[in-house]
C-alpha positions in Angstrom: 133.0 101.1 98.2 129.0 100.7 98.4 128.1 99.2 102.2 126.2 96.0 102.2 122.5 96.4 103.0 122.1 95.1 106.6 119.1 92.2 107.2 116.4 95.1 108.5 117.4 97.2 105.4 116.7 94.1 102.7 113.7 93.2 104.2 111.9 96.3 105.4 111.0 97.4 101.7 108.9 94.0 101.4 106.5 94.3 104.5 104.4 97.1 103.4 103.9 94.9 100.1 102.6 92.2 102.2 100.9 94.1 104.4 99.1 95.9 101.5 98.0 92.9 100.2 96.8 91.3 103.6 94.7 94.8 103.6 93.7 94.2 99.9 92.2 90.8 100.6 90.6 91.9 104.2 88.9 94.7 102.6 87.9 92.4 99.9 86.7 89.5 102.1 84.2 92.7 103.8 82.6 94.1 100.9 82.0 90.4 100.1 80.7 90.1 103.2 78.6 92.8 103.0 77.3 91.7 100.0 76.3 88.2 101.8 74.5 90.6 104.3 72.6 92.4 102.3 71.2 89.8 100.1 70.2 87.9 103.4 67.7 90.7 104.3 66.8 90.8 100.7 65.6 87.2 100.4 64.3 87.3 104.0 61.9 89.9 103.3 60.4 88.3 100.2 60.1 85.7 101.8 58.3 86.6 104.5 56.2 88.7 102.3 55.8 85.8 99.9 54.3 83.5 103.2 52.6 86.5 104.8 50.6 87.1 101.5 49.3 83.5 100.4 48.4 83.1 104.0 45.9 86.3 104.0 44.9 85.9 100.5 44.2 82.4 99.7 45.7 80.4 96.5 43.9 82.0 94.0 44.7 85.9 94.9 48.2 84.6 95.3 48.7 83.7 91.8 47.5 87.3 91.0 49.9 88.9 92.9 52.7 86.1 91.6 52.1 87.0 88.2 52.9 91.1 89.8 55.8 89.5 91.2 56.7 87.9 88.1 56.2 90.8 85.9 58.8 92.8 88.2 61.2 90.5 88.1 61.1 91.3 83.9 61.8 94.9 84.7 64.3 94.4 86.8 66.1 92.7 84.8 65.8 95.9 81.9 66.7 98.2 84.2 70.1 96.3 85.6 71.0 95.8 82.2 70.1 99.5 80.8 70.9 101.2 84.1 73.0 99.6 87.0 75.4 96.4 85.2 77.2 98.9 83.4 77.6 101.3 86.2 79.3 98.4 88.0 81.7 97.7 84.8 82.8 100.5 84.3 82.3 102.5 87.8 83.6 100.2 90.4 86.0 101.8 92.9 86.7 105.0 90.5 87.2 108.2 92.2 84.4 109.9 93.9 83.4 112.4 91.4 83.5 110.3 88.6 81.6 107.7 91.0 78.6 110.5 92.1 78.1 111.6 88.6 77.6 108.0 87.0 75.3 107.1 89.6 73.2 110.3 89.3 72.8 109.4 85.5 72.2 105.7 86.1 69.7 106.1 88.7 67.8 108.1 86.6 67.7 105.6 83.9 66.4 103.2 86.0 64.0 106.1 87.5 63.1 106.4 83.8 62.7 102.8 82.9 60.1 102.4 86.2 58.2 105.7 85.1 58.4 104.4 81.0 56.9 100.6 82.1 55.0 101.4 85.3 52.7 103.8 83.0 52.2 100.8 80.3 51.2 98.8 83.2 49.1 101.3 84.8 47.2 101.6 81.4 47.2 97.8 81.1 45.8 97.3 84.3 43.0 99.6 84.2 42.4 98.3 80.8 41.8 94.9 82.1 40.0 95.2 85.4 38.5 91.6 86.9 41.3 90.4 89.9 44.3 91.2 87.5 43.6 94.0 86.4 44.1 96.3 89.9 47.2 94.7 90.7 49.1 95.7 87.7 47.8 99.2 88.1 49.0 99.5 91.1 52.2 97.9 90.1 52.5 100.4 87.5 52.6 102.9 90.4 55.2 101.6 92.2 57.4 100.6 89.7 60.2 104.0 90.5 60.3 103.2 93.6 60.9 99.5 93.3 63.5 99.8 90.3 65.4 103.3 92.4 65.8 101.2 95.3 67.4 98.1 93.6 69.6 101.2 91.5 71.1 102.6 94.8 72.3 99.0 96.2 74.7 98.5 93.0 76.0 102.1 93.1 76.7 101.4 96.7 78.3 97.8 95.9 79.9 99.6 93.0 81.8 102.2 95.6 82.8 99.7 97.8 80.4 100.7 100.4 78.0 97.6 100.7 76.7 98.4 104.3 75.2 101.3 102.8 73.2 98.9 100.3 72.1 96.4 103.8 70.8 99.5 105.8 68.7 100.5 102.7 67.6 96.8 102.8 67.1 96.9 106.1 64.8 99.9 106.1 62.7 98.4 103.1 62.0 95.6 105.8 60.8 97.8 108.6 58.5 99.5 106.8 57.0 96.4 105.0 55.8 95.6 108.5 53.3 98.3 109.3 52.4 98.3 105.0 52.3 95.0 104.6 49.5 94.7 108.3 47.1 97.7 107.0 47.2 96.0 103.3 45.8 93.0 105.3 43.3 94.9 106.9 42.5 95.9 103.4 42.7 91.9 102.3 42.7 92.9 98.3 46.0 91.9 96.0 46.2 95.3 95.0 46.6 96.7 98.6 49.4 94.0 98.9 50.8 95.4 95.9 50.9 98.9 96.7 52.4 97.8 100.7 55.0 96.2 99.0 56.2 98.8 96.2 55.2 101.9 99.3 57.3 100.3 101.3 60.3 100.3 98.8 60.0 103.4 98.0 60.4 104.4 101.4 63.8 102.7 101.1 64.4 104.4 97.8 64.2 108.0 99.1 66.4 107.3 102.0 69.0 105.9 99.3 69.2 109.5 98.1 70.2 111.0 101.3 72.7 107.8 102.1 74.3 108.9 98.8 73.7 112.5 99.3 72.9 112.2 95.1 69.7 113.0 93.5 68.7 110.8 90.1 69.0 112.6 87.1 66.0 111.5 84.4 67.7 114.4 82.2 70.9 112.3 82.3 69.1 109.1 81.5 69.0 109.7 77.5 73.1 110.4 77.8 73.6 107.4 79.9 71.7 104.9 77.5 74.2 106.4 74.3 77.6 106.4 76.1 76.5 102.5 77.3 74.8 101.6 74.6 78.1 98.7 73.7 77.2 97.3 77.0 73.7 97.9 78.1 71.6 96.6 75.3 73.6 93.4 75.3 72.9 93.3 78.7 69.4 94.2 78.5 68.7 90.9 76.3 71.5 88.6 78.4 69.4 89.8 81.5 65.7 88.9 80.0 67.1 85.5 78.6 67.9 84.0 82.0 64.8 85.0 83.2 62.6 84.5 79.7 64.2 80.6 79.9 63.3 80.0 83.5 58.9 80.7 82.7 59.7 78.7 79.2 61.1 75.6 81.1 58.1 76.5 83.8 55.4 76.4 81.7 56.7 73.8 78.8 57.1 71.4 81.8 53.7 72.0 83.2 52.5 71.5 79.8 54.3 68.2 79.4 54.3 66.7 82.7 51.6 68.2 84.4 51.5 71.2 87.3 52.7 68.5 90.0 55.5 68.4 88.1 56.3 72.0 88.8 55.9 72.2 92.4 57.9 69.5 92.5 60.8 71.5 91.1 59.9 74.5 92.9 60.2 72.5 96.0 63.6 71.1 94.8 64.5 75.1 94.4 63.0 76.0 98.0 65.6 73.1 99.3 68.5 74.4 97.6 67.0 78.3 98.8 69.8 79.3 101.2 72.4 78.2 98.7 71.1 80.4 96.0 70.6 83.5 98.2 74.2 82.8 98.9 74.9 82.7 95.4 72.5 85.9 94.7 74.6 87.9 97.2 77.9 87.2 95.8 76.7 88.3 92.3 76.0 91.8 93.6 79.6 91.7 94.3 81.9 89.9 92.3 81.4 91.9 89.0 82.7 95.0 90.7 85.4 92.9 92.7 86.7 91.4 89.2 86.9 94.5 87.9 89.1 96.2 90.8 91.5 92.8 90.1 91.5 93.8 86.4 92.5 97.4 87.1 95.3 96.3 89.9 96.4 93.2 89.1 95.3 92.0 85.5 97.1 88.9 85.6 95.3 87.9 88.3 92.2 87.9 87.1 91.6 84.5 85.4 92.9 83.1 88.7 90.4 85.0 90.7 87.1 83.8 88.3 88.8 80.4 88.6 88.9 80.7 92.0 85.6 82.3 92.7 83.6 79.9 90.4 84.7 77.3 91.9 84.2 77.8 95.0 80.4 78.4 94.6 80.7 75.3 92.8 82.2 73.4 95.7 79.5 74.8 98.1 76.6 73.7 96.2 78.1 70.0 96.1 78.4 70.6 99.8 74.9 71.9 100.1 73.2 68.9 98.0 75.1 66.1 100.4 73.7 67.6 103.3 70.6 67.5 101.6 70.9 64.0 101.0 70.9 63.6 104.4 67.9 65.1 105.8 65.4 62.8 107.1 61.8 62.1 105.3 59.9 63.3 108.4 62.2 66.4 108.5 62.0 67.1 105.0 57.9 66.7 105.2 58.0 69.0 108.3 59.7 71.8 105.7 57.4 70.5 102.2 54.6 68.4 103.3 53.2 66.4 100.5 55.4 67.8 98.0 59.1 66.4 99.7 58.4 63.1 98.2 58.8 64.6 94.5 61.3 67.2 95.4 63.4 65.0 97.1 64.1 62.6 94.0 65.2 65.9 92.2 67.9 67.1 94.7 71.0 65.2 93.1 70.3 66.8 89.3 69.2 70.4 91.2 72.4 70.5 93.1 74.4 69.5 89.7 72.6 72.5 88.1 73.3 74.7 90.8 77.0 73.8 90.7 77.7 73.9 87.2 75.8 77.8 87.4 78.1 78.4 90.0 81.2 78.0 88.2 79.8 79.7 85.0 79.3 82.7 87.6 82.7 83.1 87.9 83.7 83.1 84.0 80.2 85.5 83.9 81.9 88.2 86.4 85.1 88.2 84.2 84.1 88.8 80.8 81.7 92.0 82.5 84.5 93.0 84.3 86.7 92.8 81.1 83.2 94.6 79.6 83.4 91.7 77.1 79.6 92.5 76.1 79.6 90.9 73.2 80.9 87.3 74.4 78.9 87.7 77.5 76.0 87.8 75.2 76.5 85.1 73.1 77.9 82.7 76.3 74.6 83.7 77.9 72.2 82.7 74.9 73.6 79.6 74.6 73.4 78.7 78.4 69.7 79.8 78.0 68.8 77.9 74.8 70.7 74.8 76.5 68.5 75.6 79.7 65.3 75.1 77.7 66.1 72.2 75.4 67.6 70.4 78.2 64.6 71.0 80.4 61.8 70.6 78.2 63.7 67.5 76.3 64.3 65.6 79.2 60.6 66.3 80.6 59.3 64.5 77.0 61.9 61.9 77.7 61.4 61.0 81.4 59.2 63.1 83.0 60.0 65.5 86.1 63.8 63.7 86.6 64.2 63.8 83.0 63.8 67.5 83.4 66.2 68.4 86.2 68.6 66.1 84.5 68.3 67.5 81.3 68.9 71.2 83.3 72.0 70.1 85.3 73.5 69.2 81.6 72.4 71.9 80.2 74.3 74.0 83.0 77.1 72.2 82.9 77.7 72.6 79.2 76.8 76.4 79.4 79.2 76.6 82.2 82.1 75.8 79.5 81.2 78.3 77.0 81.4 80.5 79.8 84.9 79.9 80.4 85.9 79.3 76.6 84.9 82.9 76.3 86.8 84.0 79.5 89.8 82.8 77.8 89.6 84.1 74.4 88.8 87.6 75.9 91.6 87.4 78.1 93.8 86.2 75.2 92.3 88.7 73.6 93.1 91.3 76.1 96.6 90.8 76.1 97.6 91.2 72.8 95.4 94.6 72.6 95.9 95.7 76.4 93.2 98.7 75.9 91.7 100.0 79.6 88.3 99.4 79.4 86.5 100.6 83.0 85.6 104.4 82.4 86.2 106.8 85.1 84.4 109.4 83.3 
């Protein structure tokens, strides 16, 4: 006759289960964590350059190095979408090997991509000369450097390892500070320029010997083919979000005047801390969804649901405080322009929200490397972005606009999650592996 299991032997089996999964969501609750961090230095550092700058240069030479800024921002977004969005797809929390070599490859595409568009801009600048001229040139310089040190943080995040990708951070911002006082001994945009890109690269070289891996620009041609599904799709979701943020910029200037503008930028500034939050948790969450895909798979529609709505729920949070703040305290922060940006903080913080959630529907169809859904959920929400904006800025003015924006987010954030559902539906009728190890 079998013995009965005694109490200790029934329930011992199920305590390493638990205790796995209180591990699990520890080591998950750090790397977002880490991720906070690092985009806390991030946004602290172009900030203070951003101050630092327009007080040593005046308005006028800060708008030439804004439009540098700008212009970077562009390339960025071609190199995450070419380069580092589908290393974290497909290479989050693989095996080492499979991990080095996919980062060797990918840093050197986005090595390549700096090198391809720094020398157009190098061209371009010296071909225009006057006060723009210089400061694309030296733009065009910097470039690697700028676009290898944004490549090592997501193959850090992408390994788990986001202290690695605050340290590098961390270094960029220590050596801004010596760059960034002989560029203002120099007082010219372009020696702010070439402070500011130096001082990256700086933080780029010591990325290779974090990693211990050296880019490969010979690997770069390989990596574009065997991503091609994703990274092109990626290359024109990335350039939209950015392509309908200066097309709502300058359509509303156009309709409603420049005071206008700043009156939305100062509505942005306000909800600042909120969306550095939300910036940090996007270095993170595609490669977070995509460890949930590989070890739980039902889970993750919960975990988007749950991590979508949660950025959702702080940004409500965020706004009511707003709401709160006194006129002299707000005027202490804006000056002259808290009047205007204050009548704007109910629609900005509605926008912000309904991005929010769409962030988390975003992070599962990349996970589920659902390219071609990501695209098309991501042209919509930028076309909505622009007709709602510029519509409600011919309707009624600045509010019209940010109305017309919190709408538009709002409805984008549903195709978001339509998507997330088909794909998932889609998913698990054809249950093909999609994250490459290899």
């Amino acid at each position: 006759m079998t013995p009965m299991p005694t109490e200790e032997e029934t329930t011992t089996p199920a305590a390493p289960a638990g205790h796995a999964r209180r591990t699990a969501k520890r080591a998950m609750i750090g790397r977002l964590s880490w991720g906070l961090a690092d985009q806390a230095a991030s946004s602290l550092s172009n900030f203070v350059v951003g101050i630092y700058v327009a007080r040593s240069l005046g308005p006028a030479a800060f708008g030439v190095f804004s439009l540098a800024w700008v212009t970077y921002g562009v390339v960025l977004s071609v190199s995450r979408g070419l380069a580092t969005d589908p290393l974290v797809v497909r290479f989050s929390g693989v095996p080492d090997w499979s991990w080095r070599g996919a980062v060797a490859r990918s840093s050197g595409a986005a090595l390549g991509v700096g090198a391809a568009i720094g020398a157009a801009c190098l061209v371009a600048g010296l071909a225009l000369g006057g006060r723009v001229g210089p400061a694309f040139a030296c733009l065009g310089v910097v470039l690697p450097g700028l676009l290898l040190q944004d490549a090592w943080r997501y193959s850090f995040f992408a390994a788990g390892t986001g202290r690695k990708a605050f340290v590098n951070d961390v270094v960029w911002g220590v050596a801004l500070v010596p760059a960034m006082v002989v560029a203002a001994r120099v007082g010219s945009v372009a020696a702010f320029v070439l402070a500011w890109g130096a001082s990256a690269t700086v933080a780029a070289v010591y990325g290779c010997f974090q990693s211990g891996i050296r880019p490969r620009m010979t690997g770069a041609r390989e990596w574009l083919r065997e991503h091609r599904d994703l990274g092109y799709r990626y290359l024109v979701e990335n350039t939209c979000v950015s392509g309908a943020s200066q097309l709502r910029a300058y359509g509303l200037g156009a309709i409603a005047g420049l005071g206008a503008v700043g009156a939305v930028r100062g509505a942005e500034l306000l909800l600042g801390p909120f969306l550095a939050l939300l910036m940090g948790l996007s270095l993170v969450t595609v490669a977070e969804a995509a460890r949930v895909l590989r070890q739980a798979p039902h889970r993750l529609g919960a975990f988007c649901l749950l991590l979508g709505g949660g950025q959702a729920a702080a940004a409500l949070l965020w706004g009511g405080a707003l709401l709160l703040v006194p006129d002299r305290a707000g005027e202490l922060v804006l000056g002259g322009v808290w009047s205007s940006a204050s009548e704007l903080i109910v629609p900005a913080a509605l926008g912000v929200a309904g991005a929010g959630l769409g962030t988390g529907a975003a992070a599962g169809l990349r996970a589920l490397a659902a390219a071609r859904r990501s695209l098309r959920s991501q042209l919509f929400a930028s076309a909505c972005y622009v007709i709602g904006g510029l519509g409600g800025a011919a309707v009624a003015g600045t509010v019209g606009s940010a109305w017309g924006v919190a709408a538009a987010t709002v409805c984008g954030s549903a195709v978001w999650w339509l998507q997330l559902r088909s794909a998932l539906r889609e998913r698990h009728r054809n249950p093909i592996p999609e994250v490459r190890t290899s």
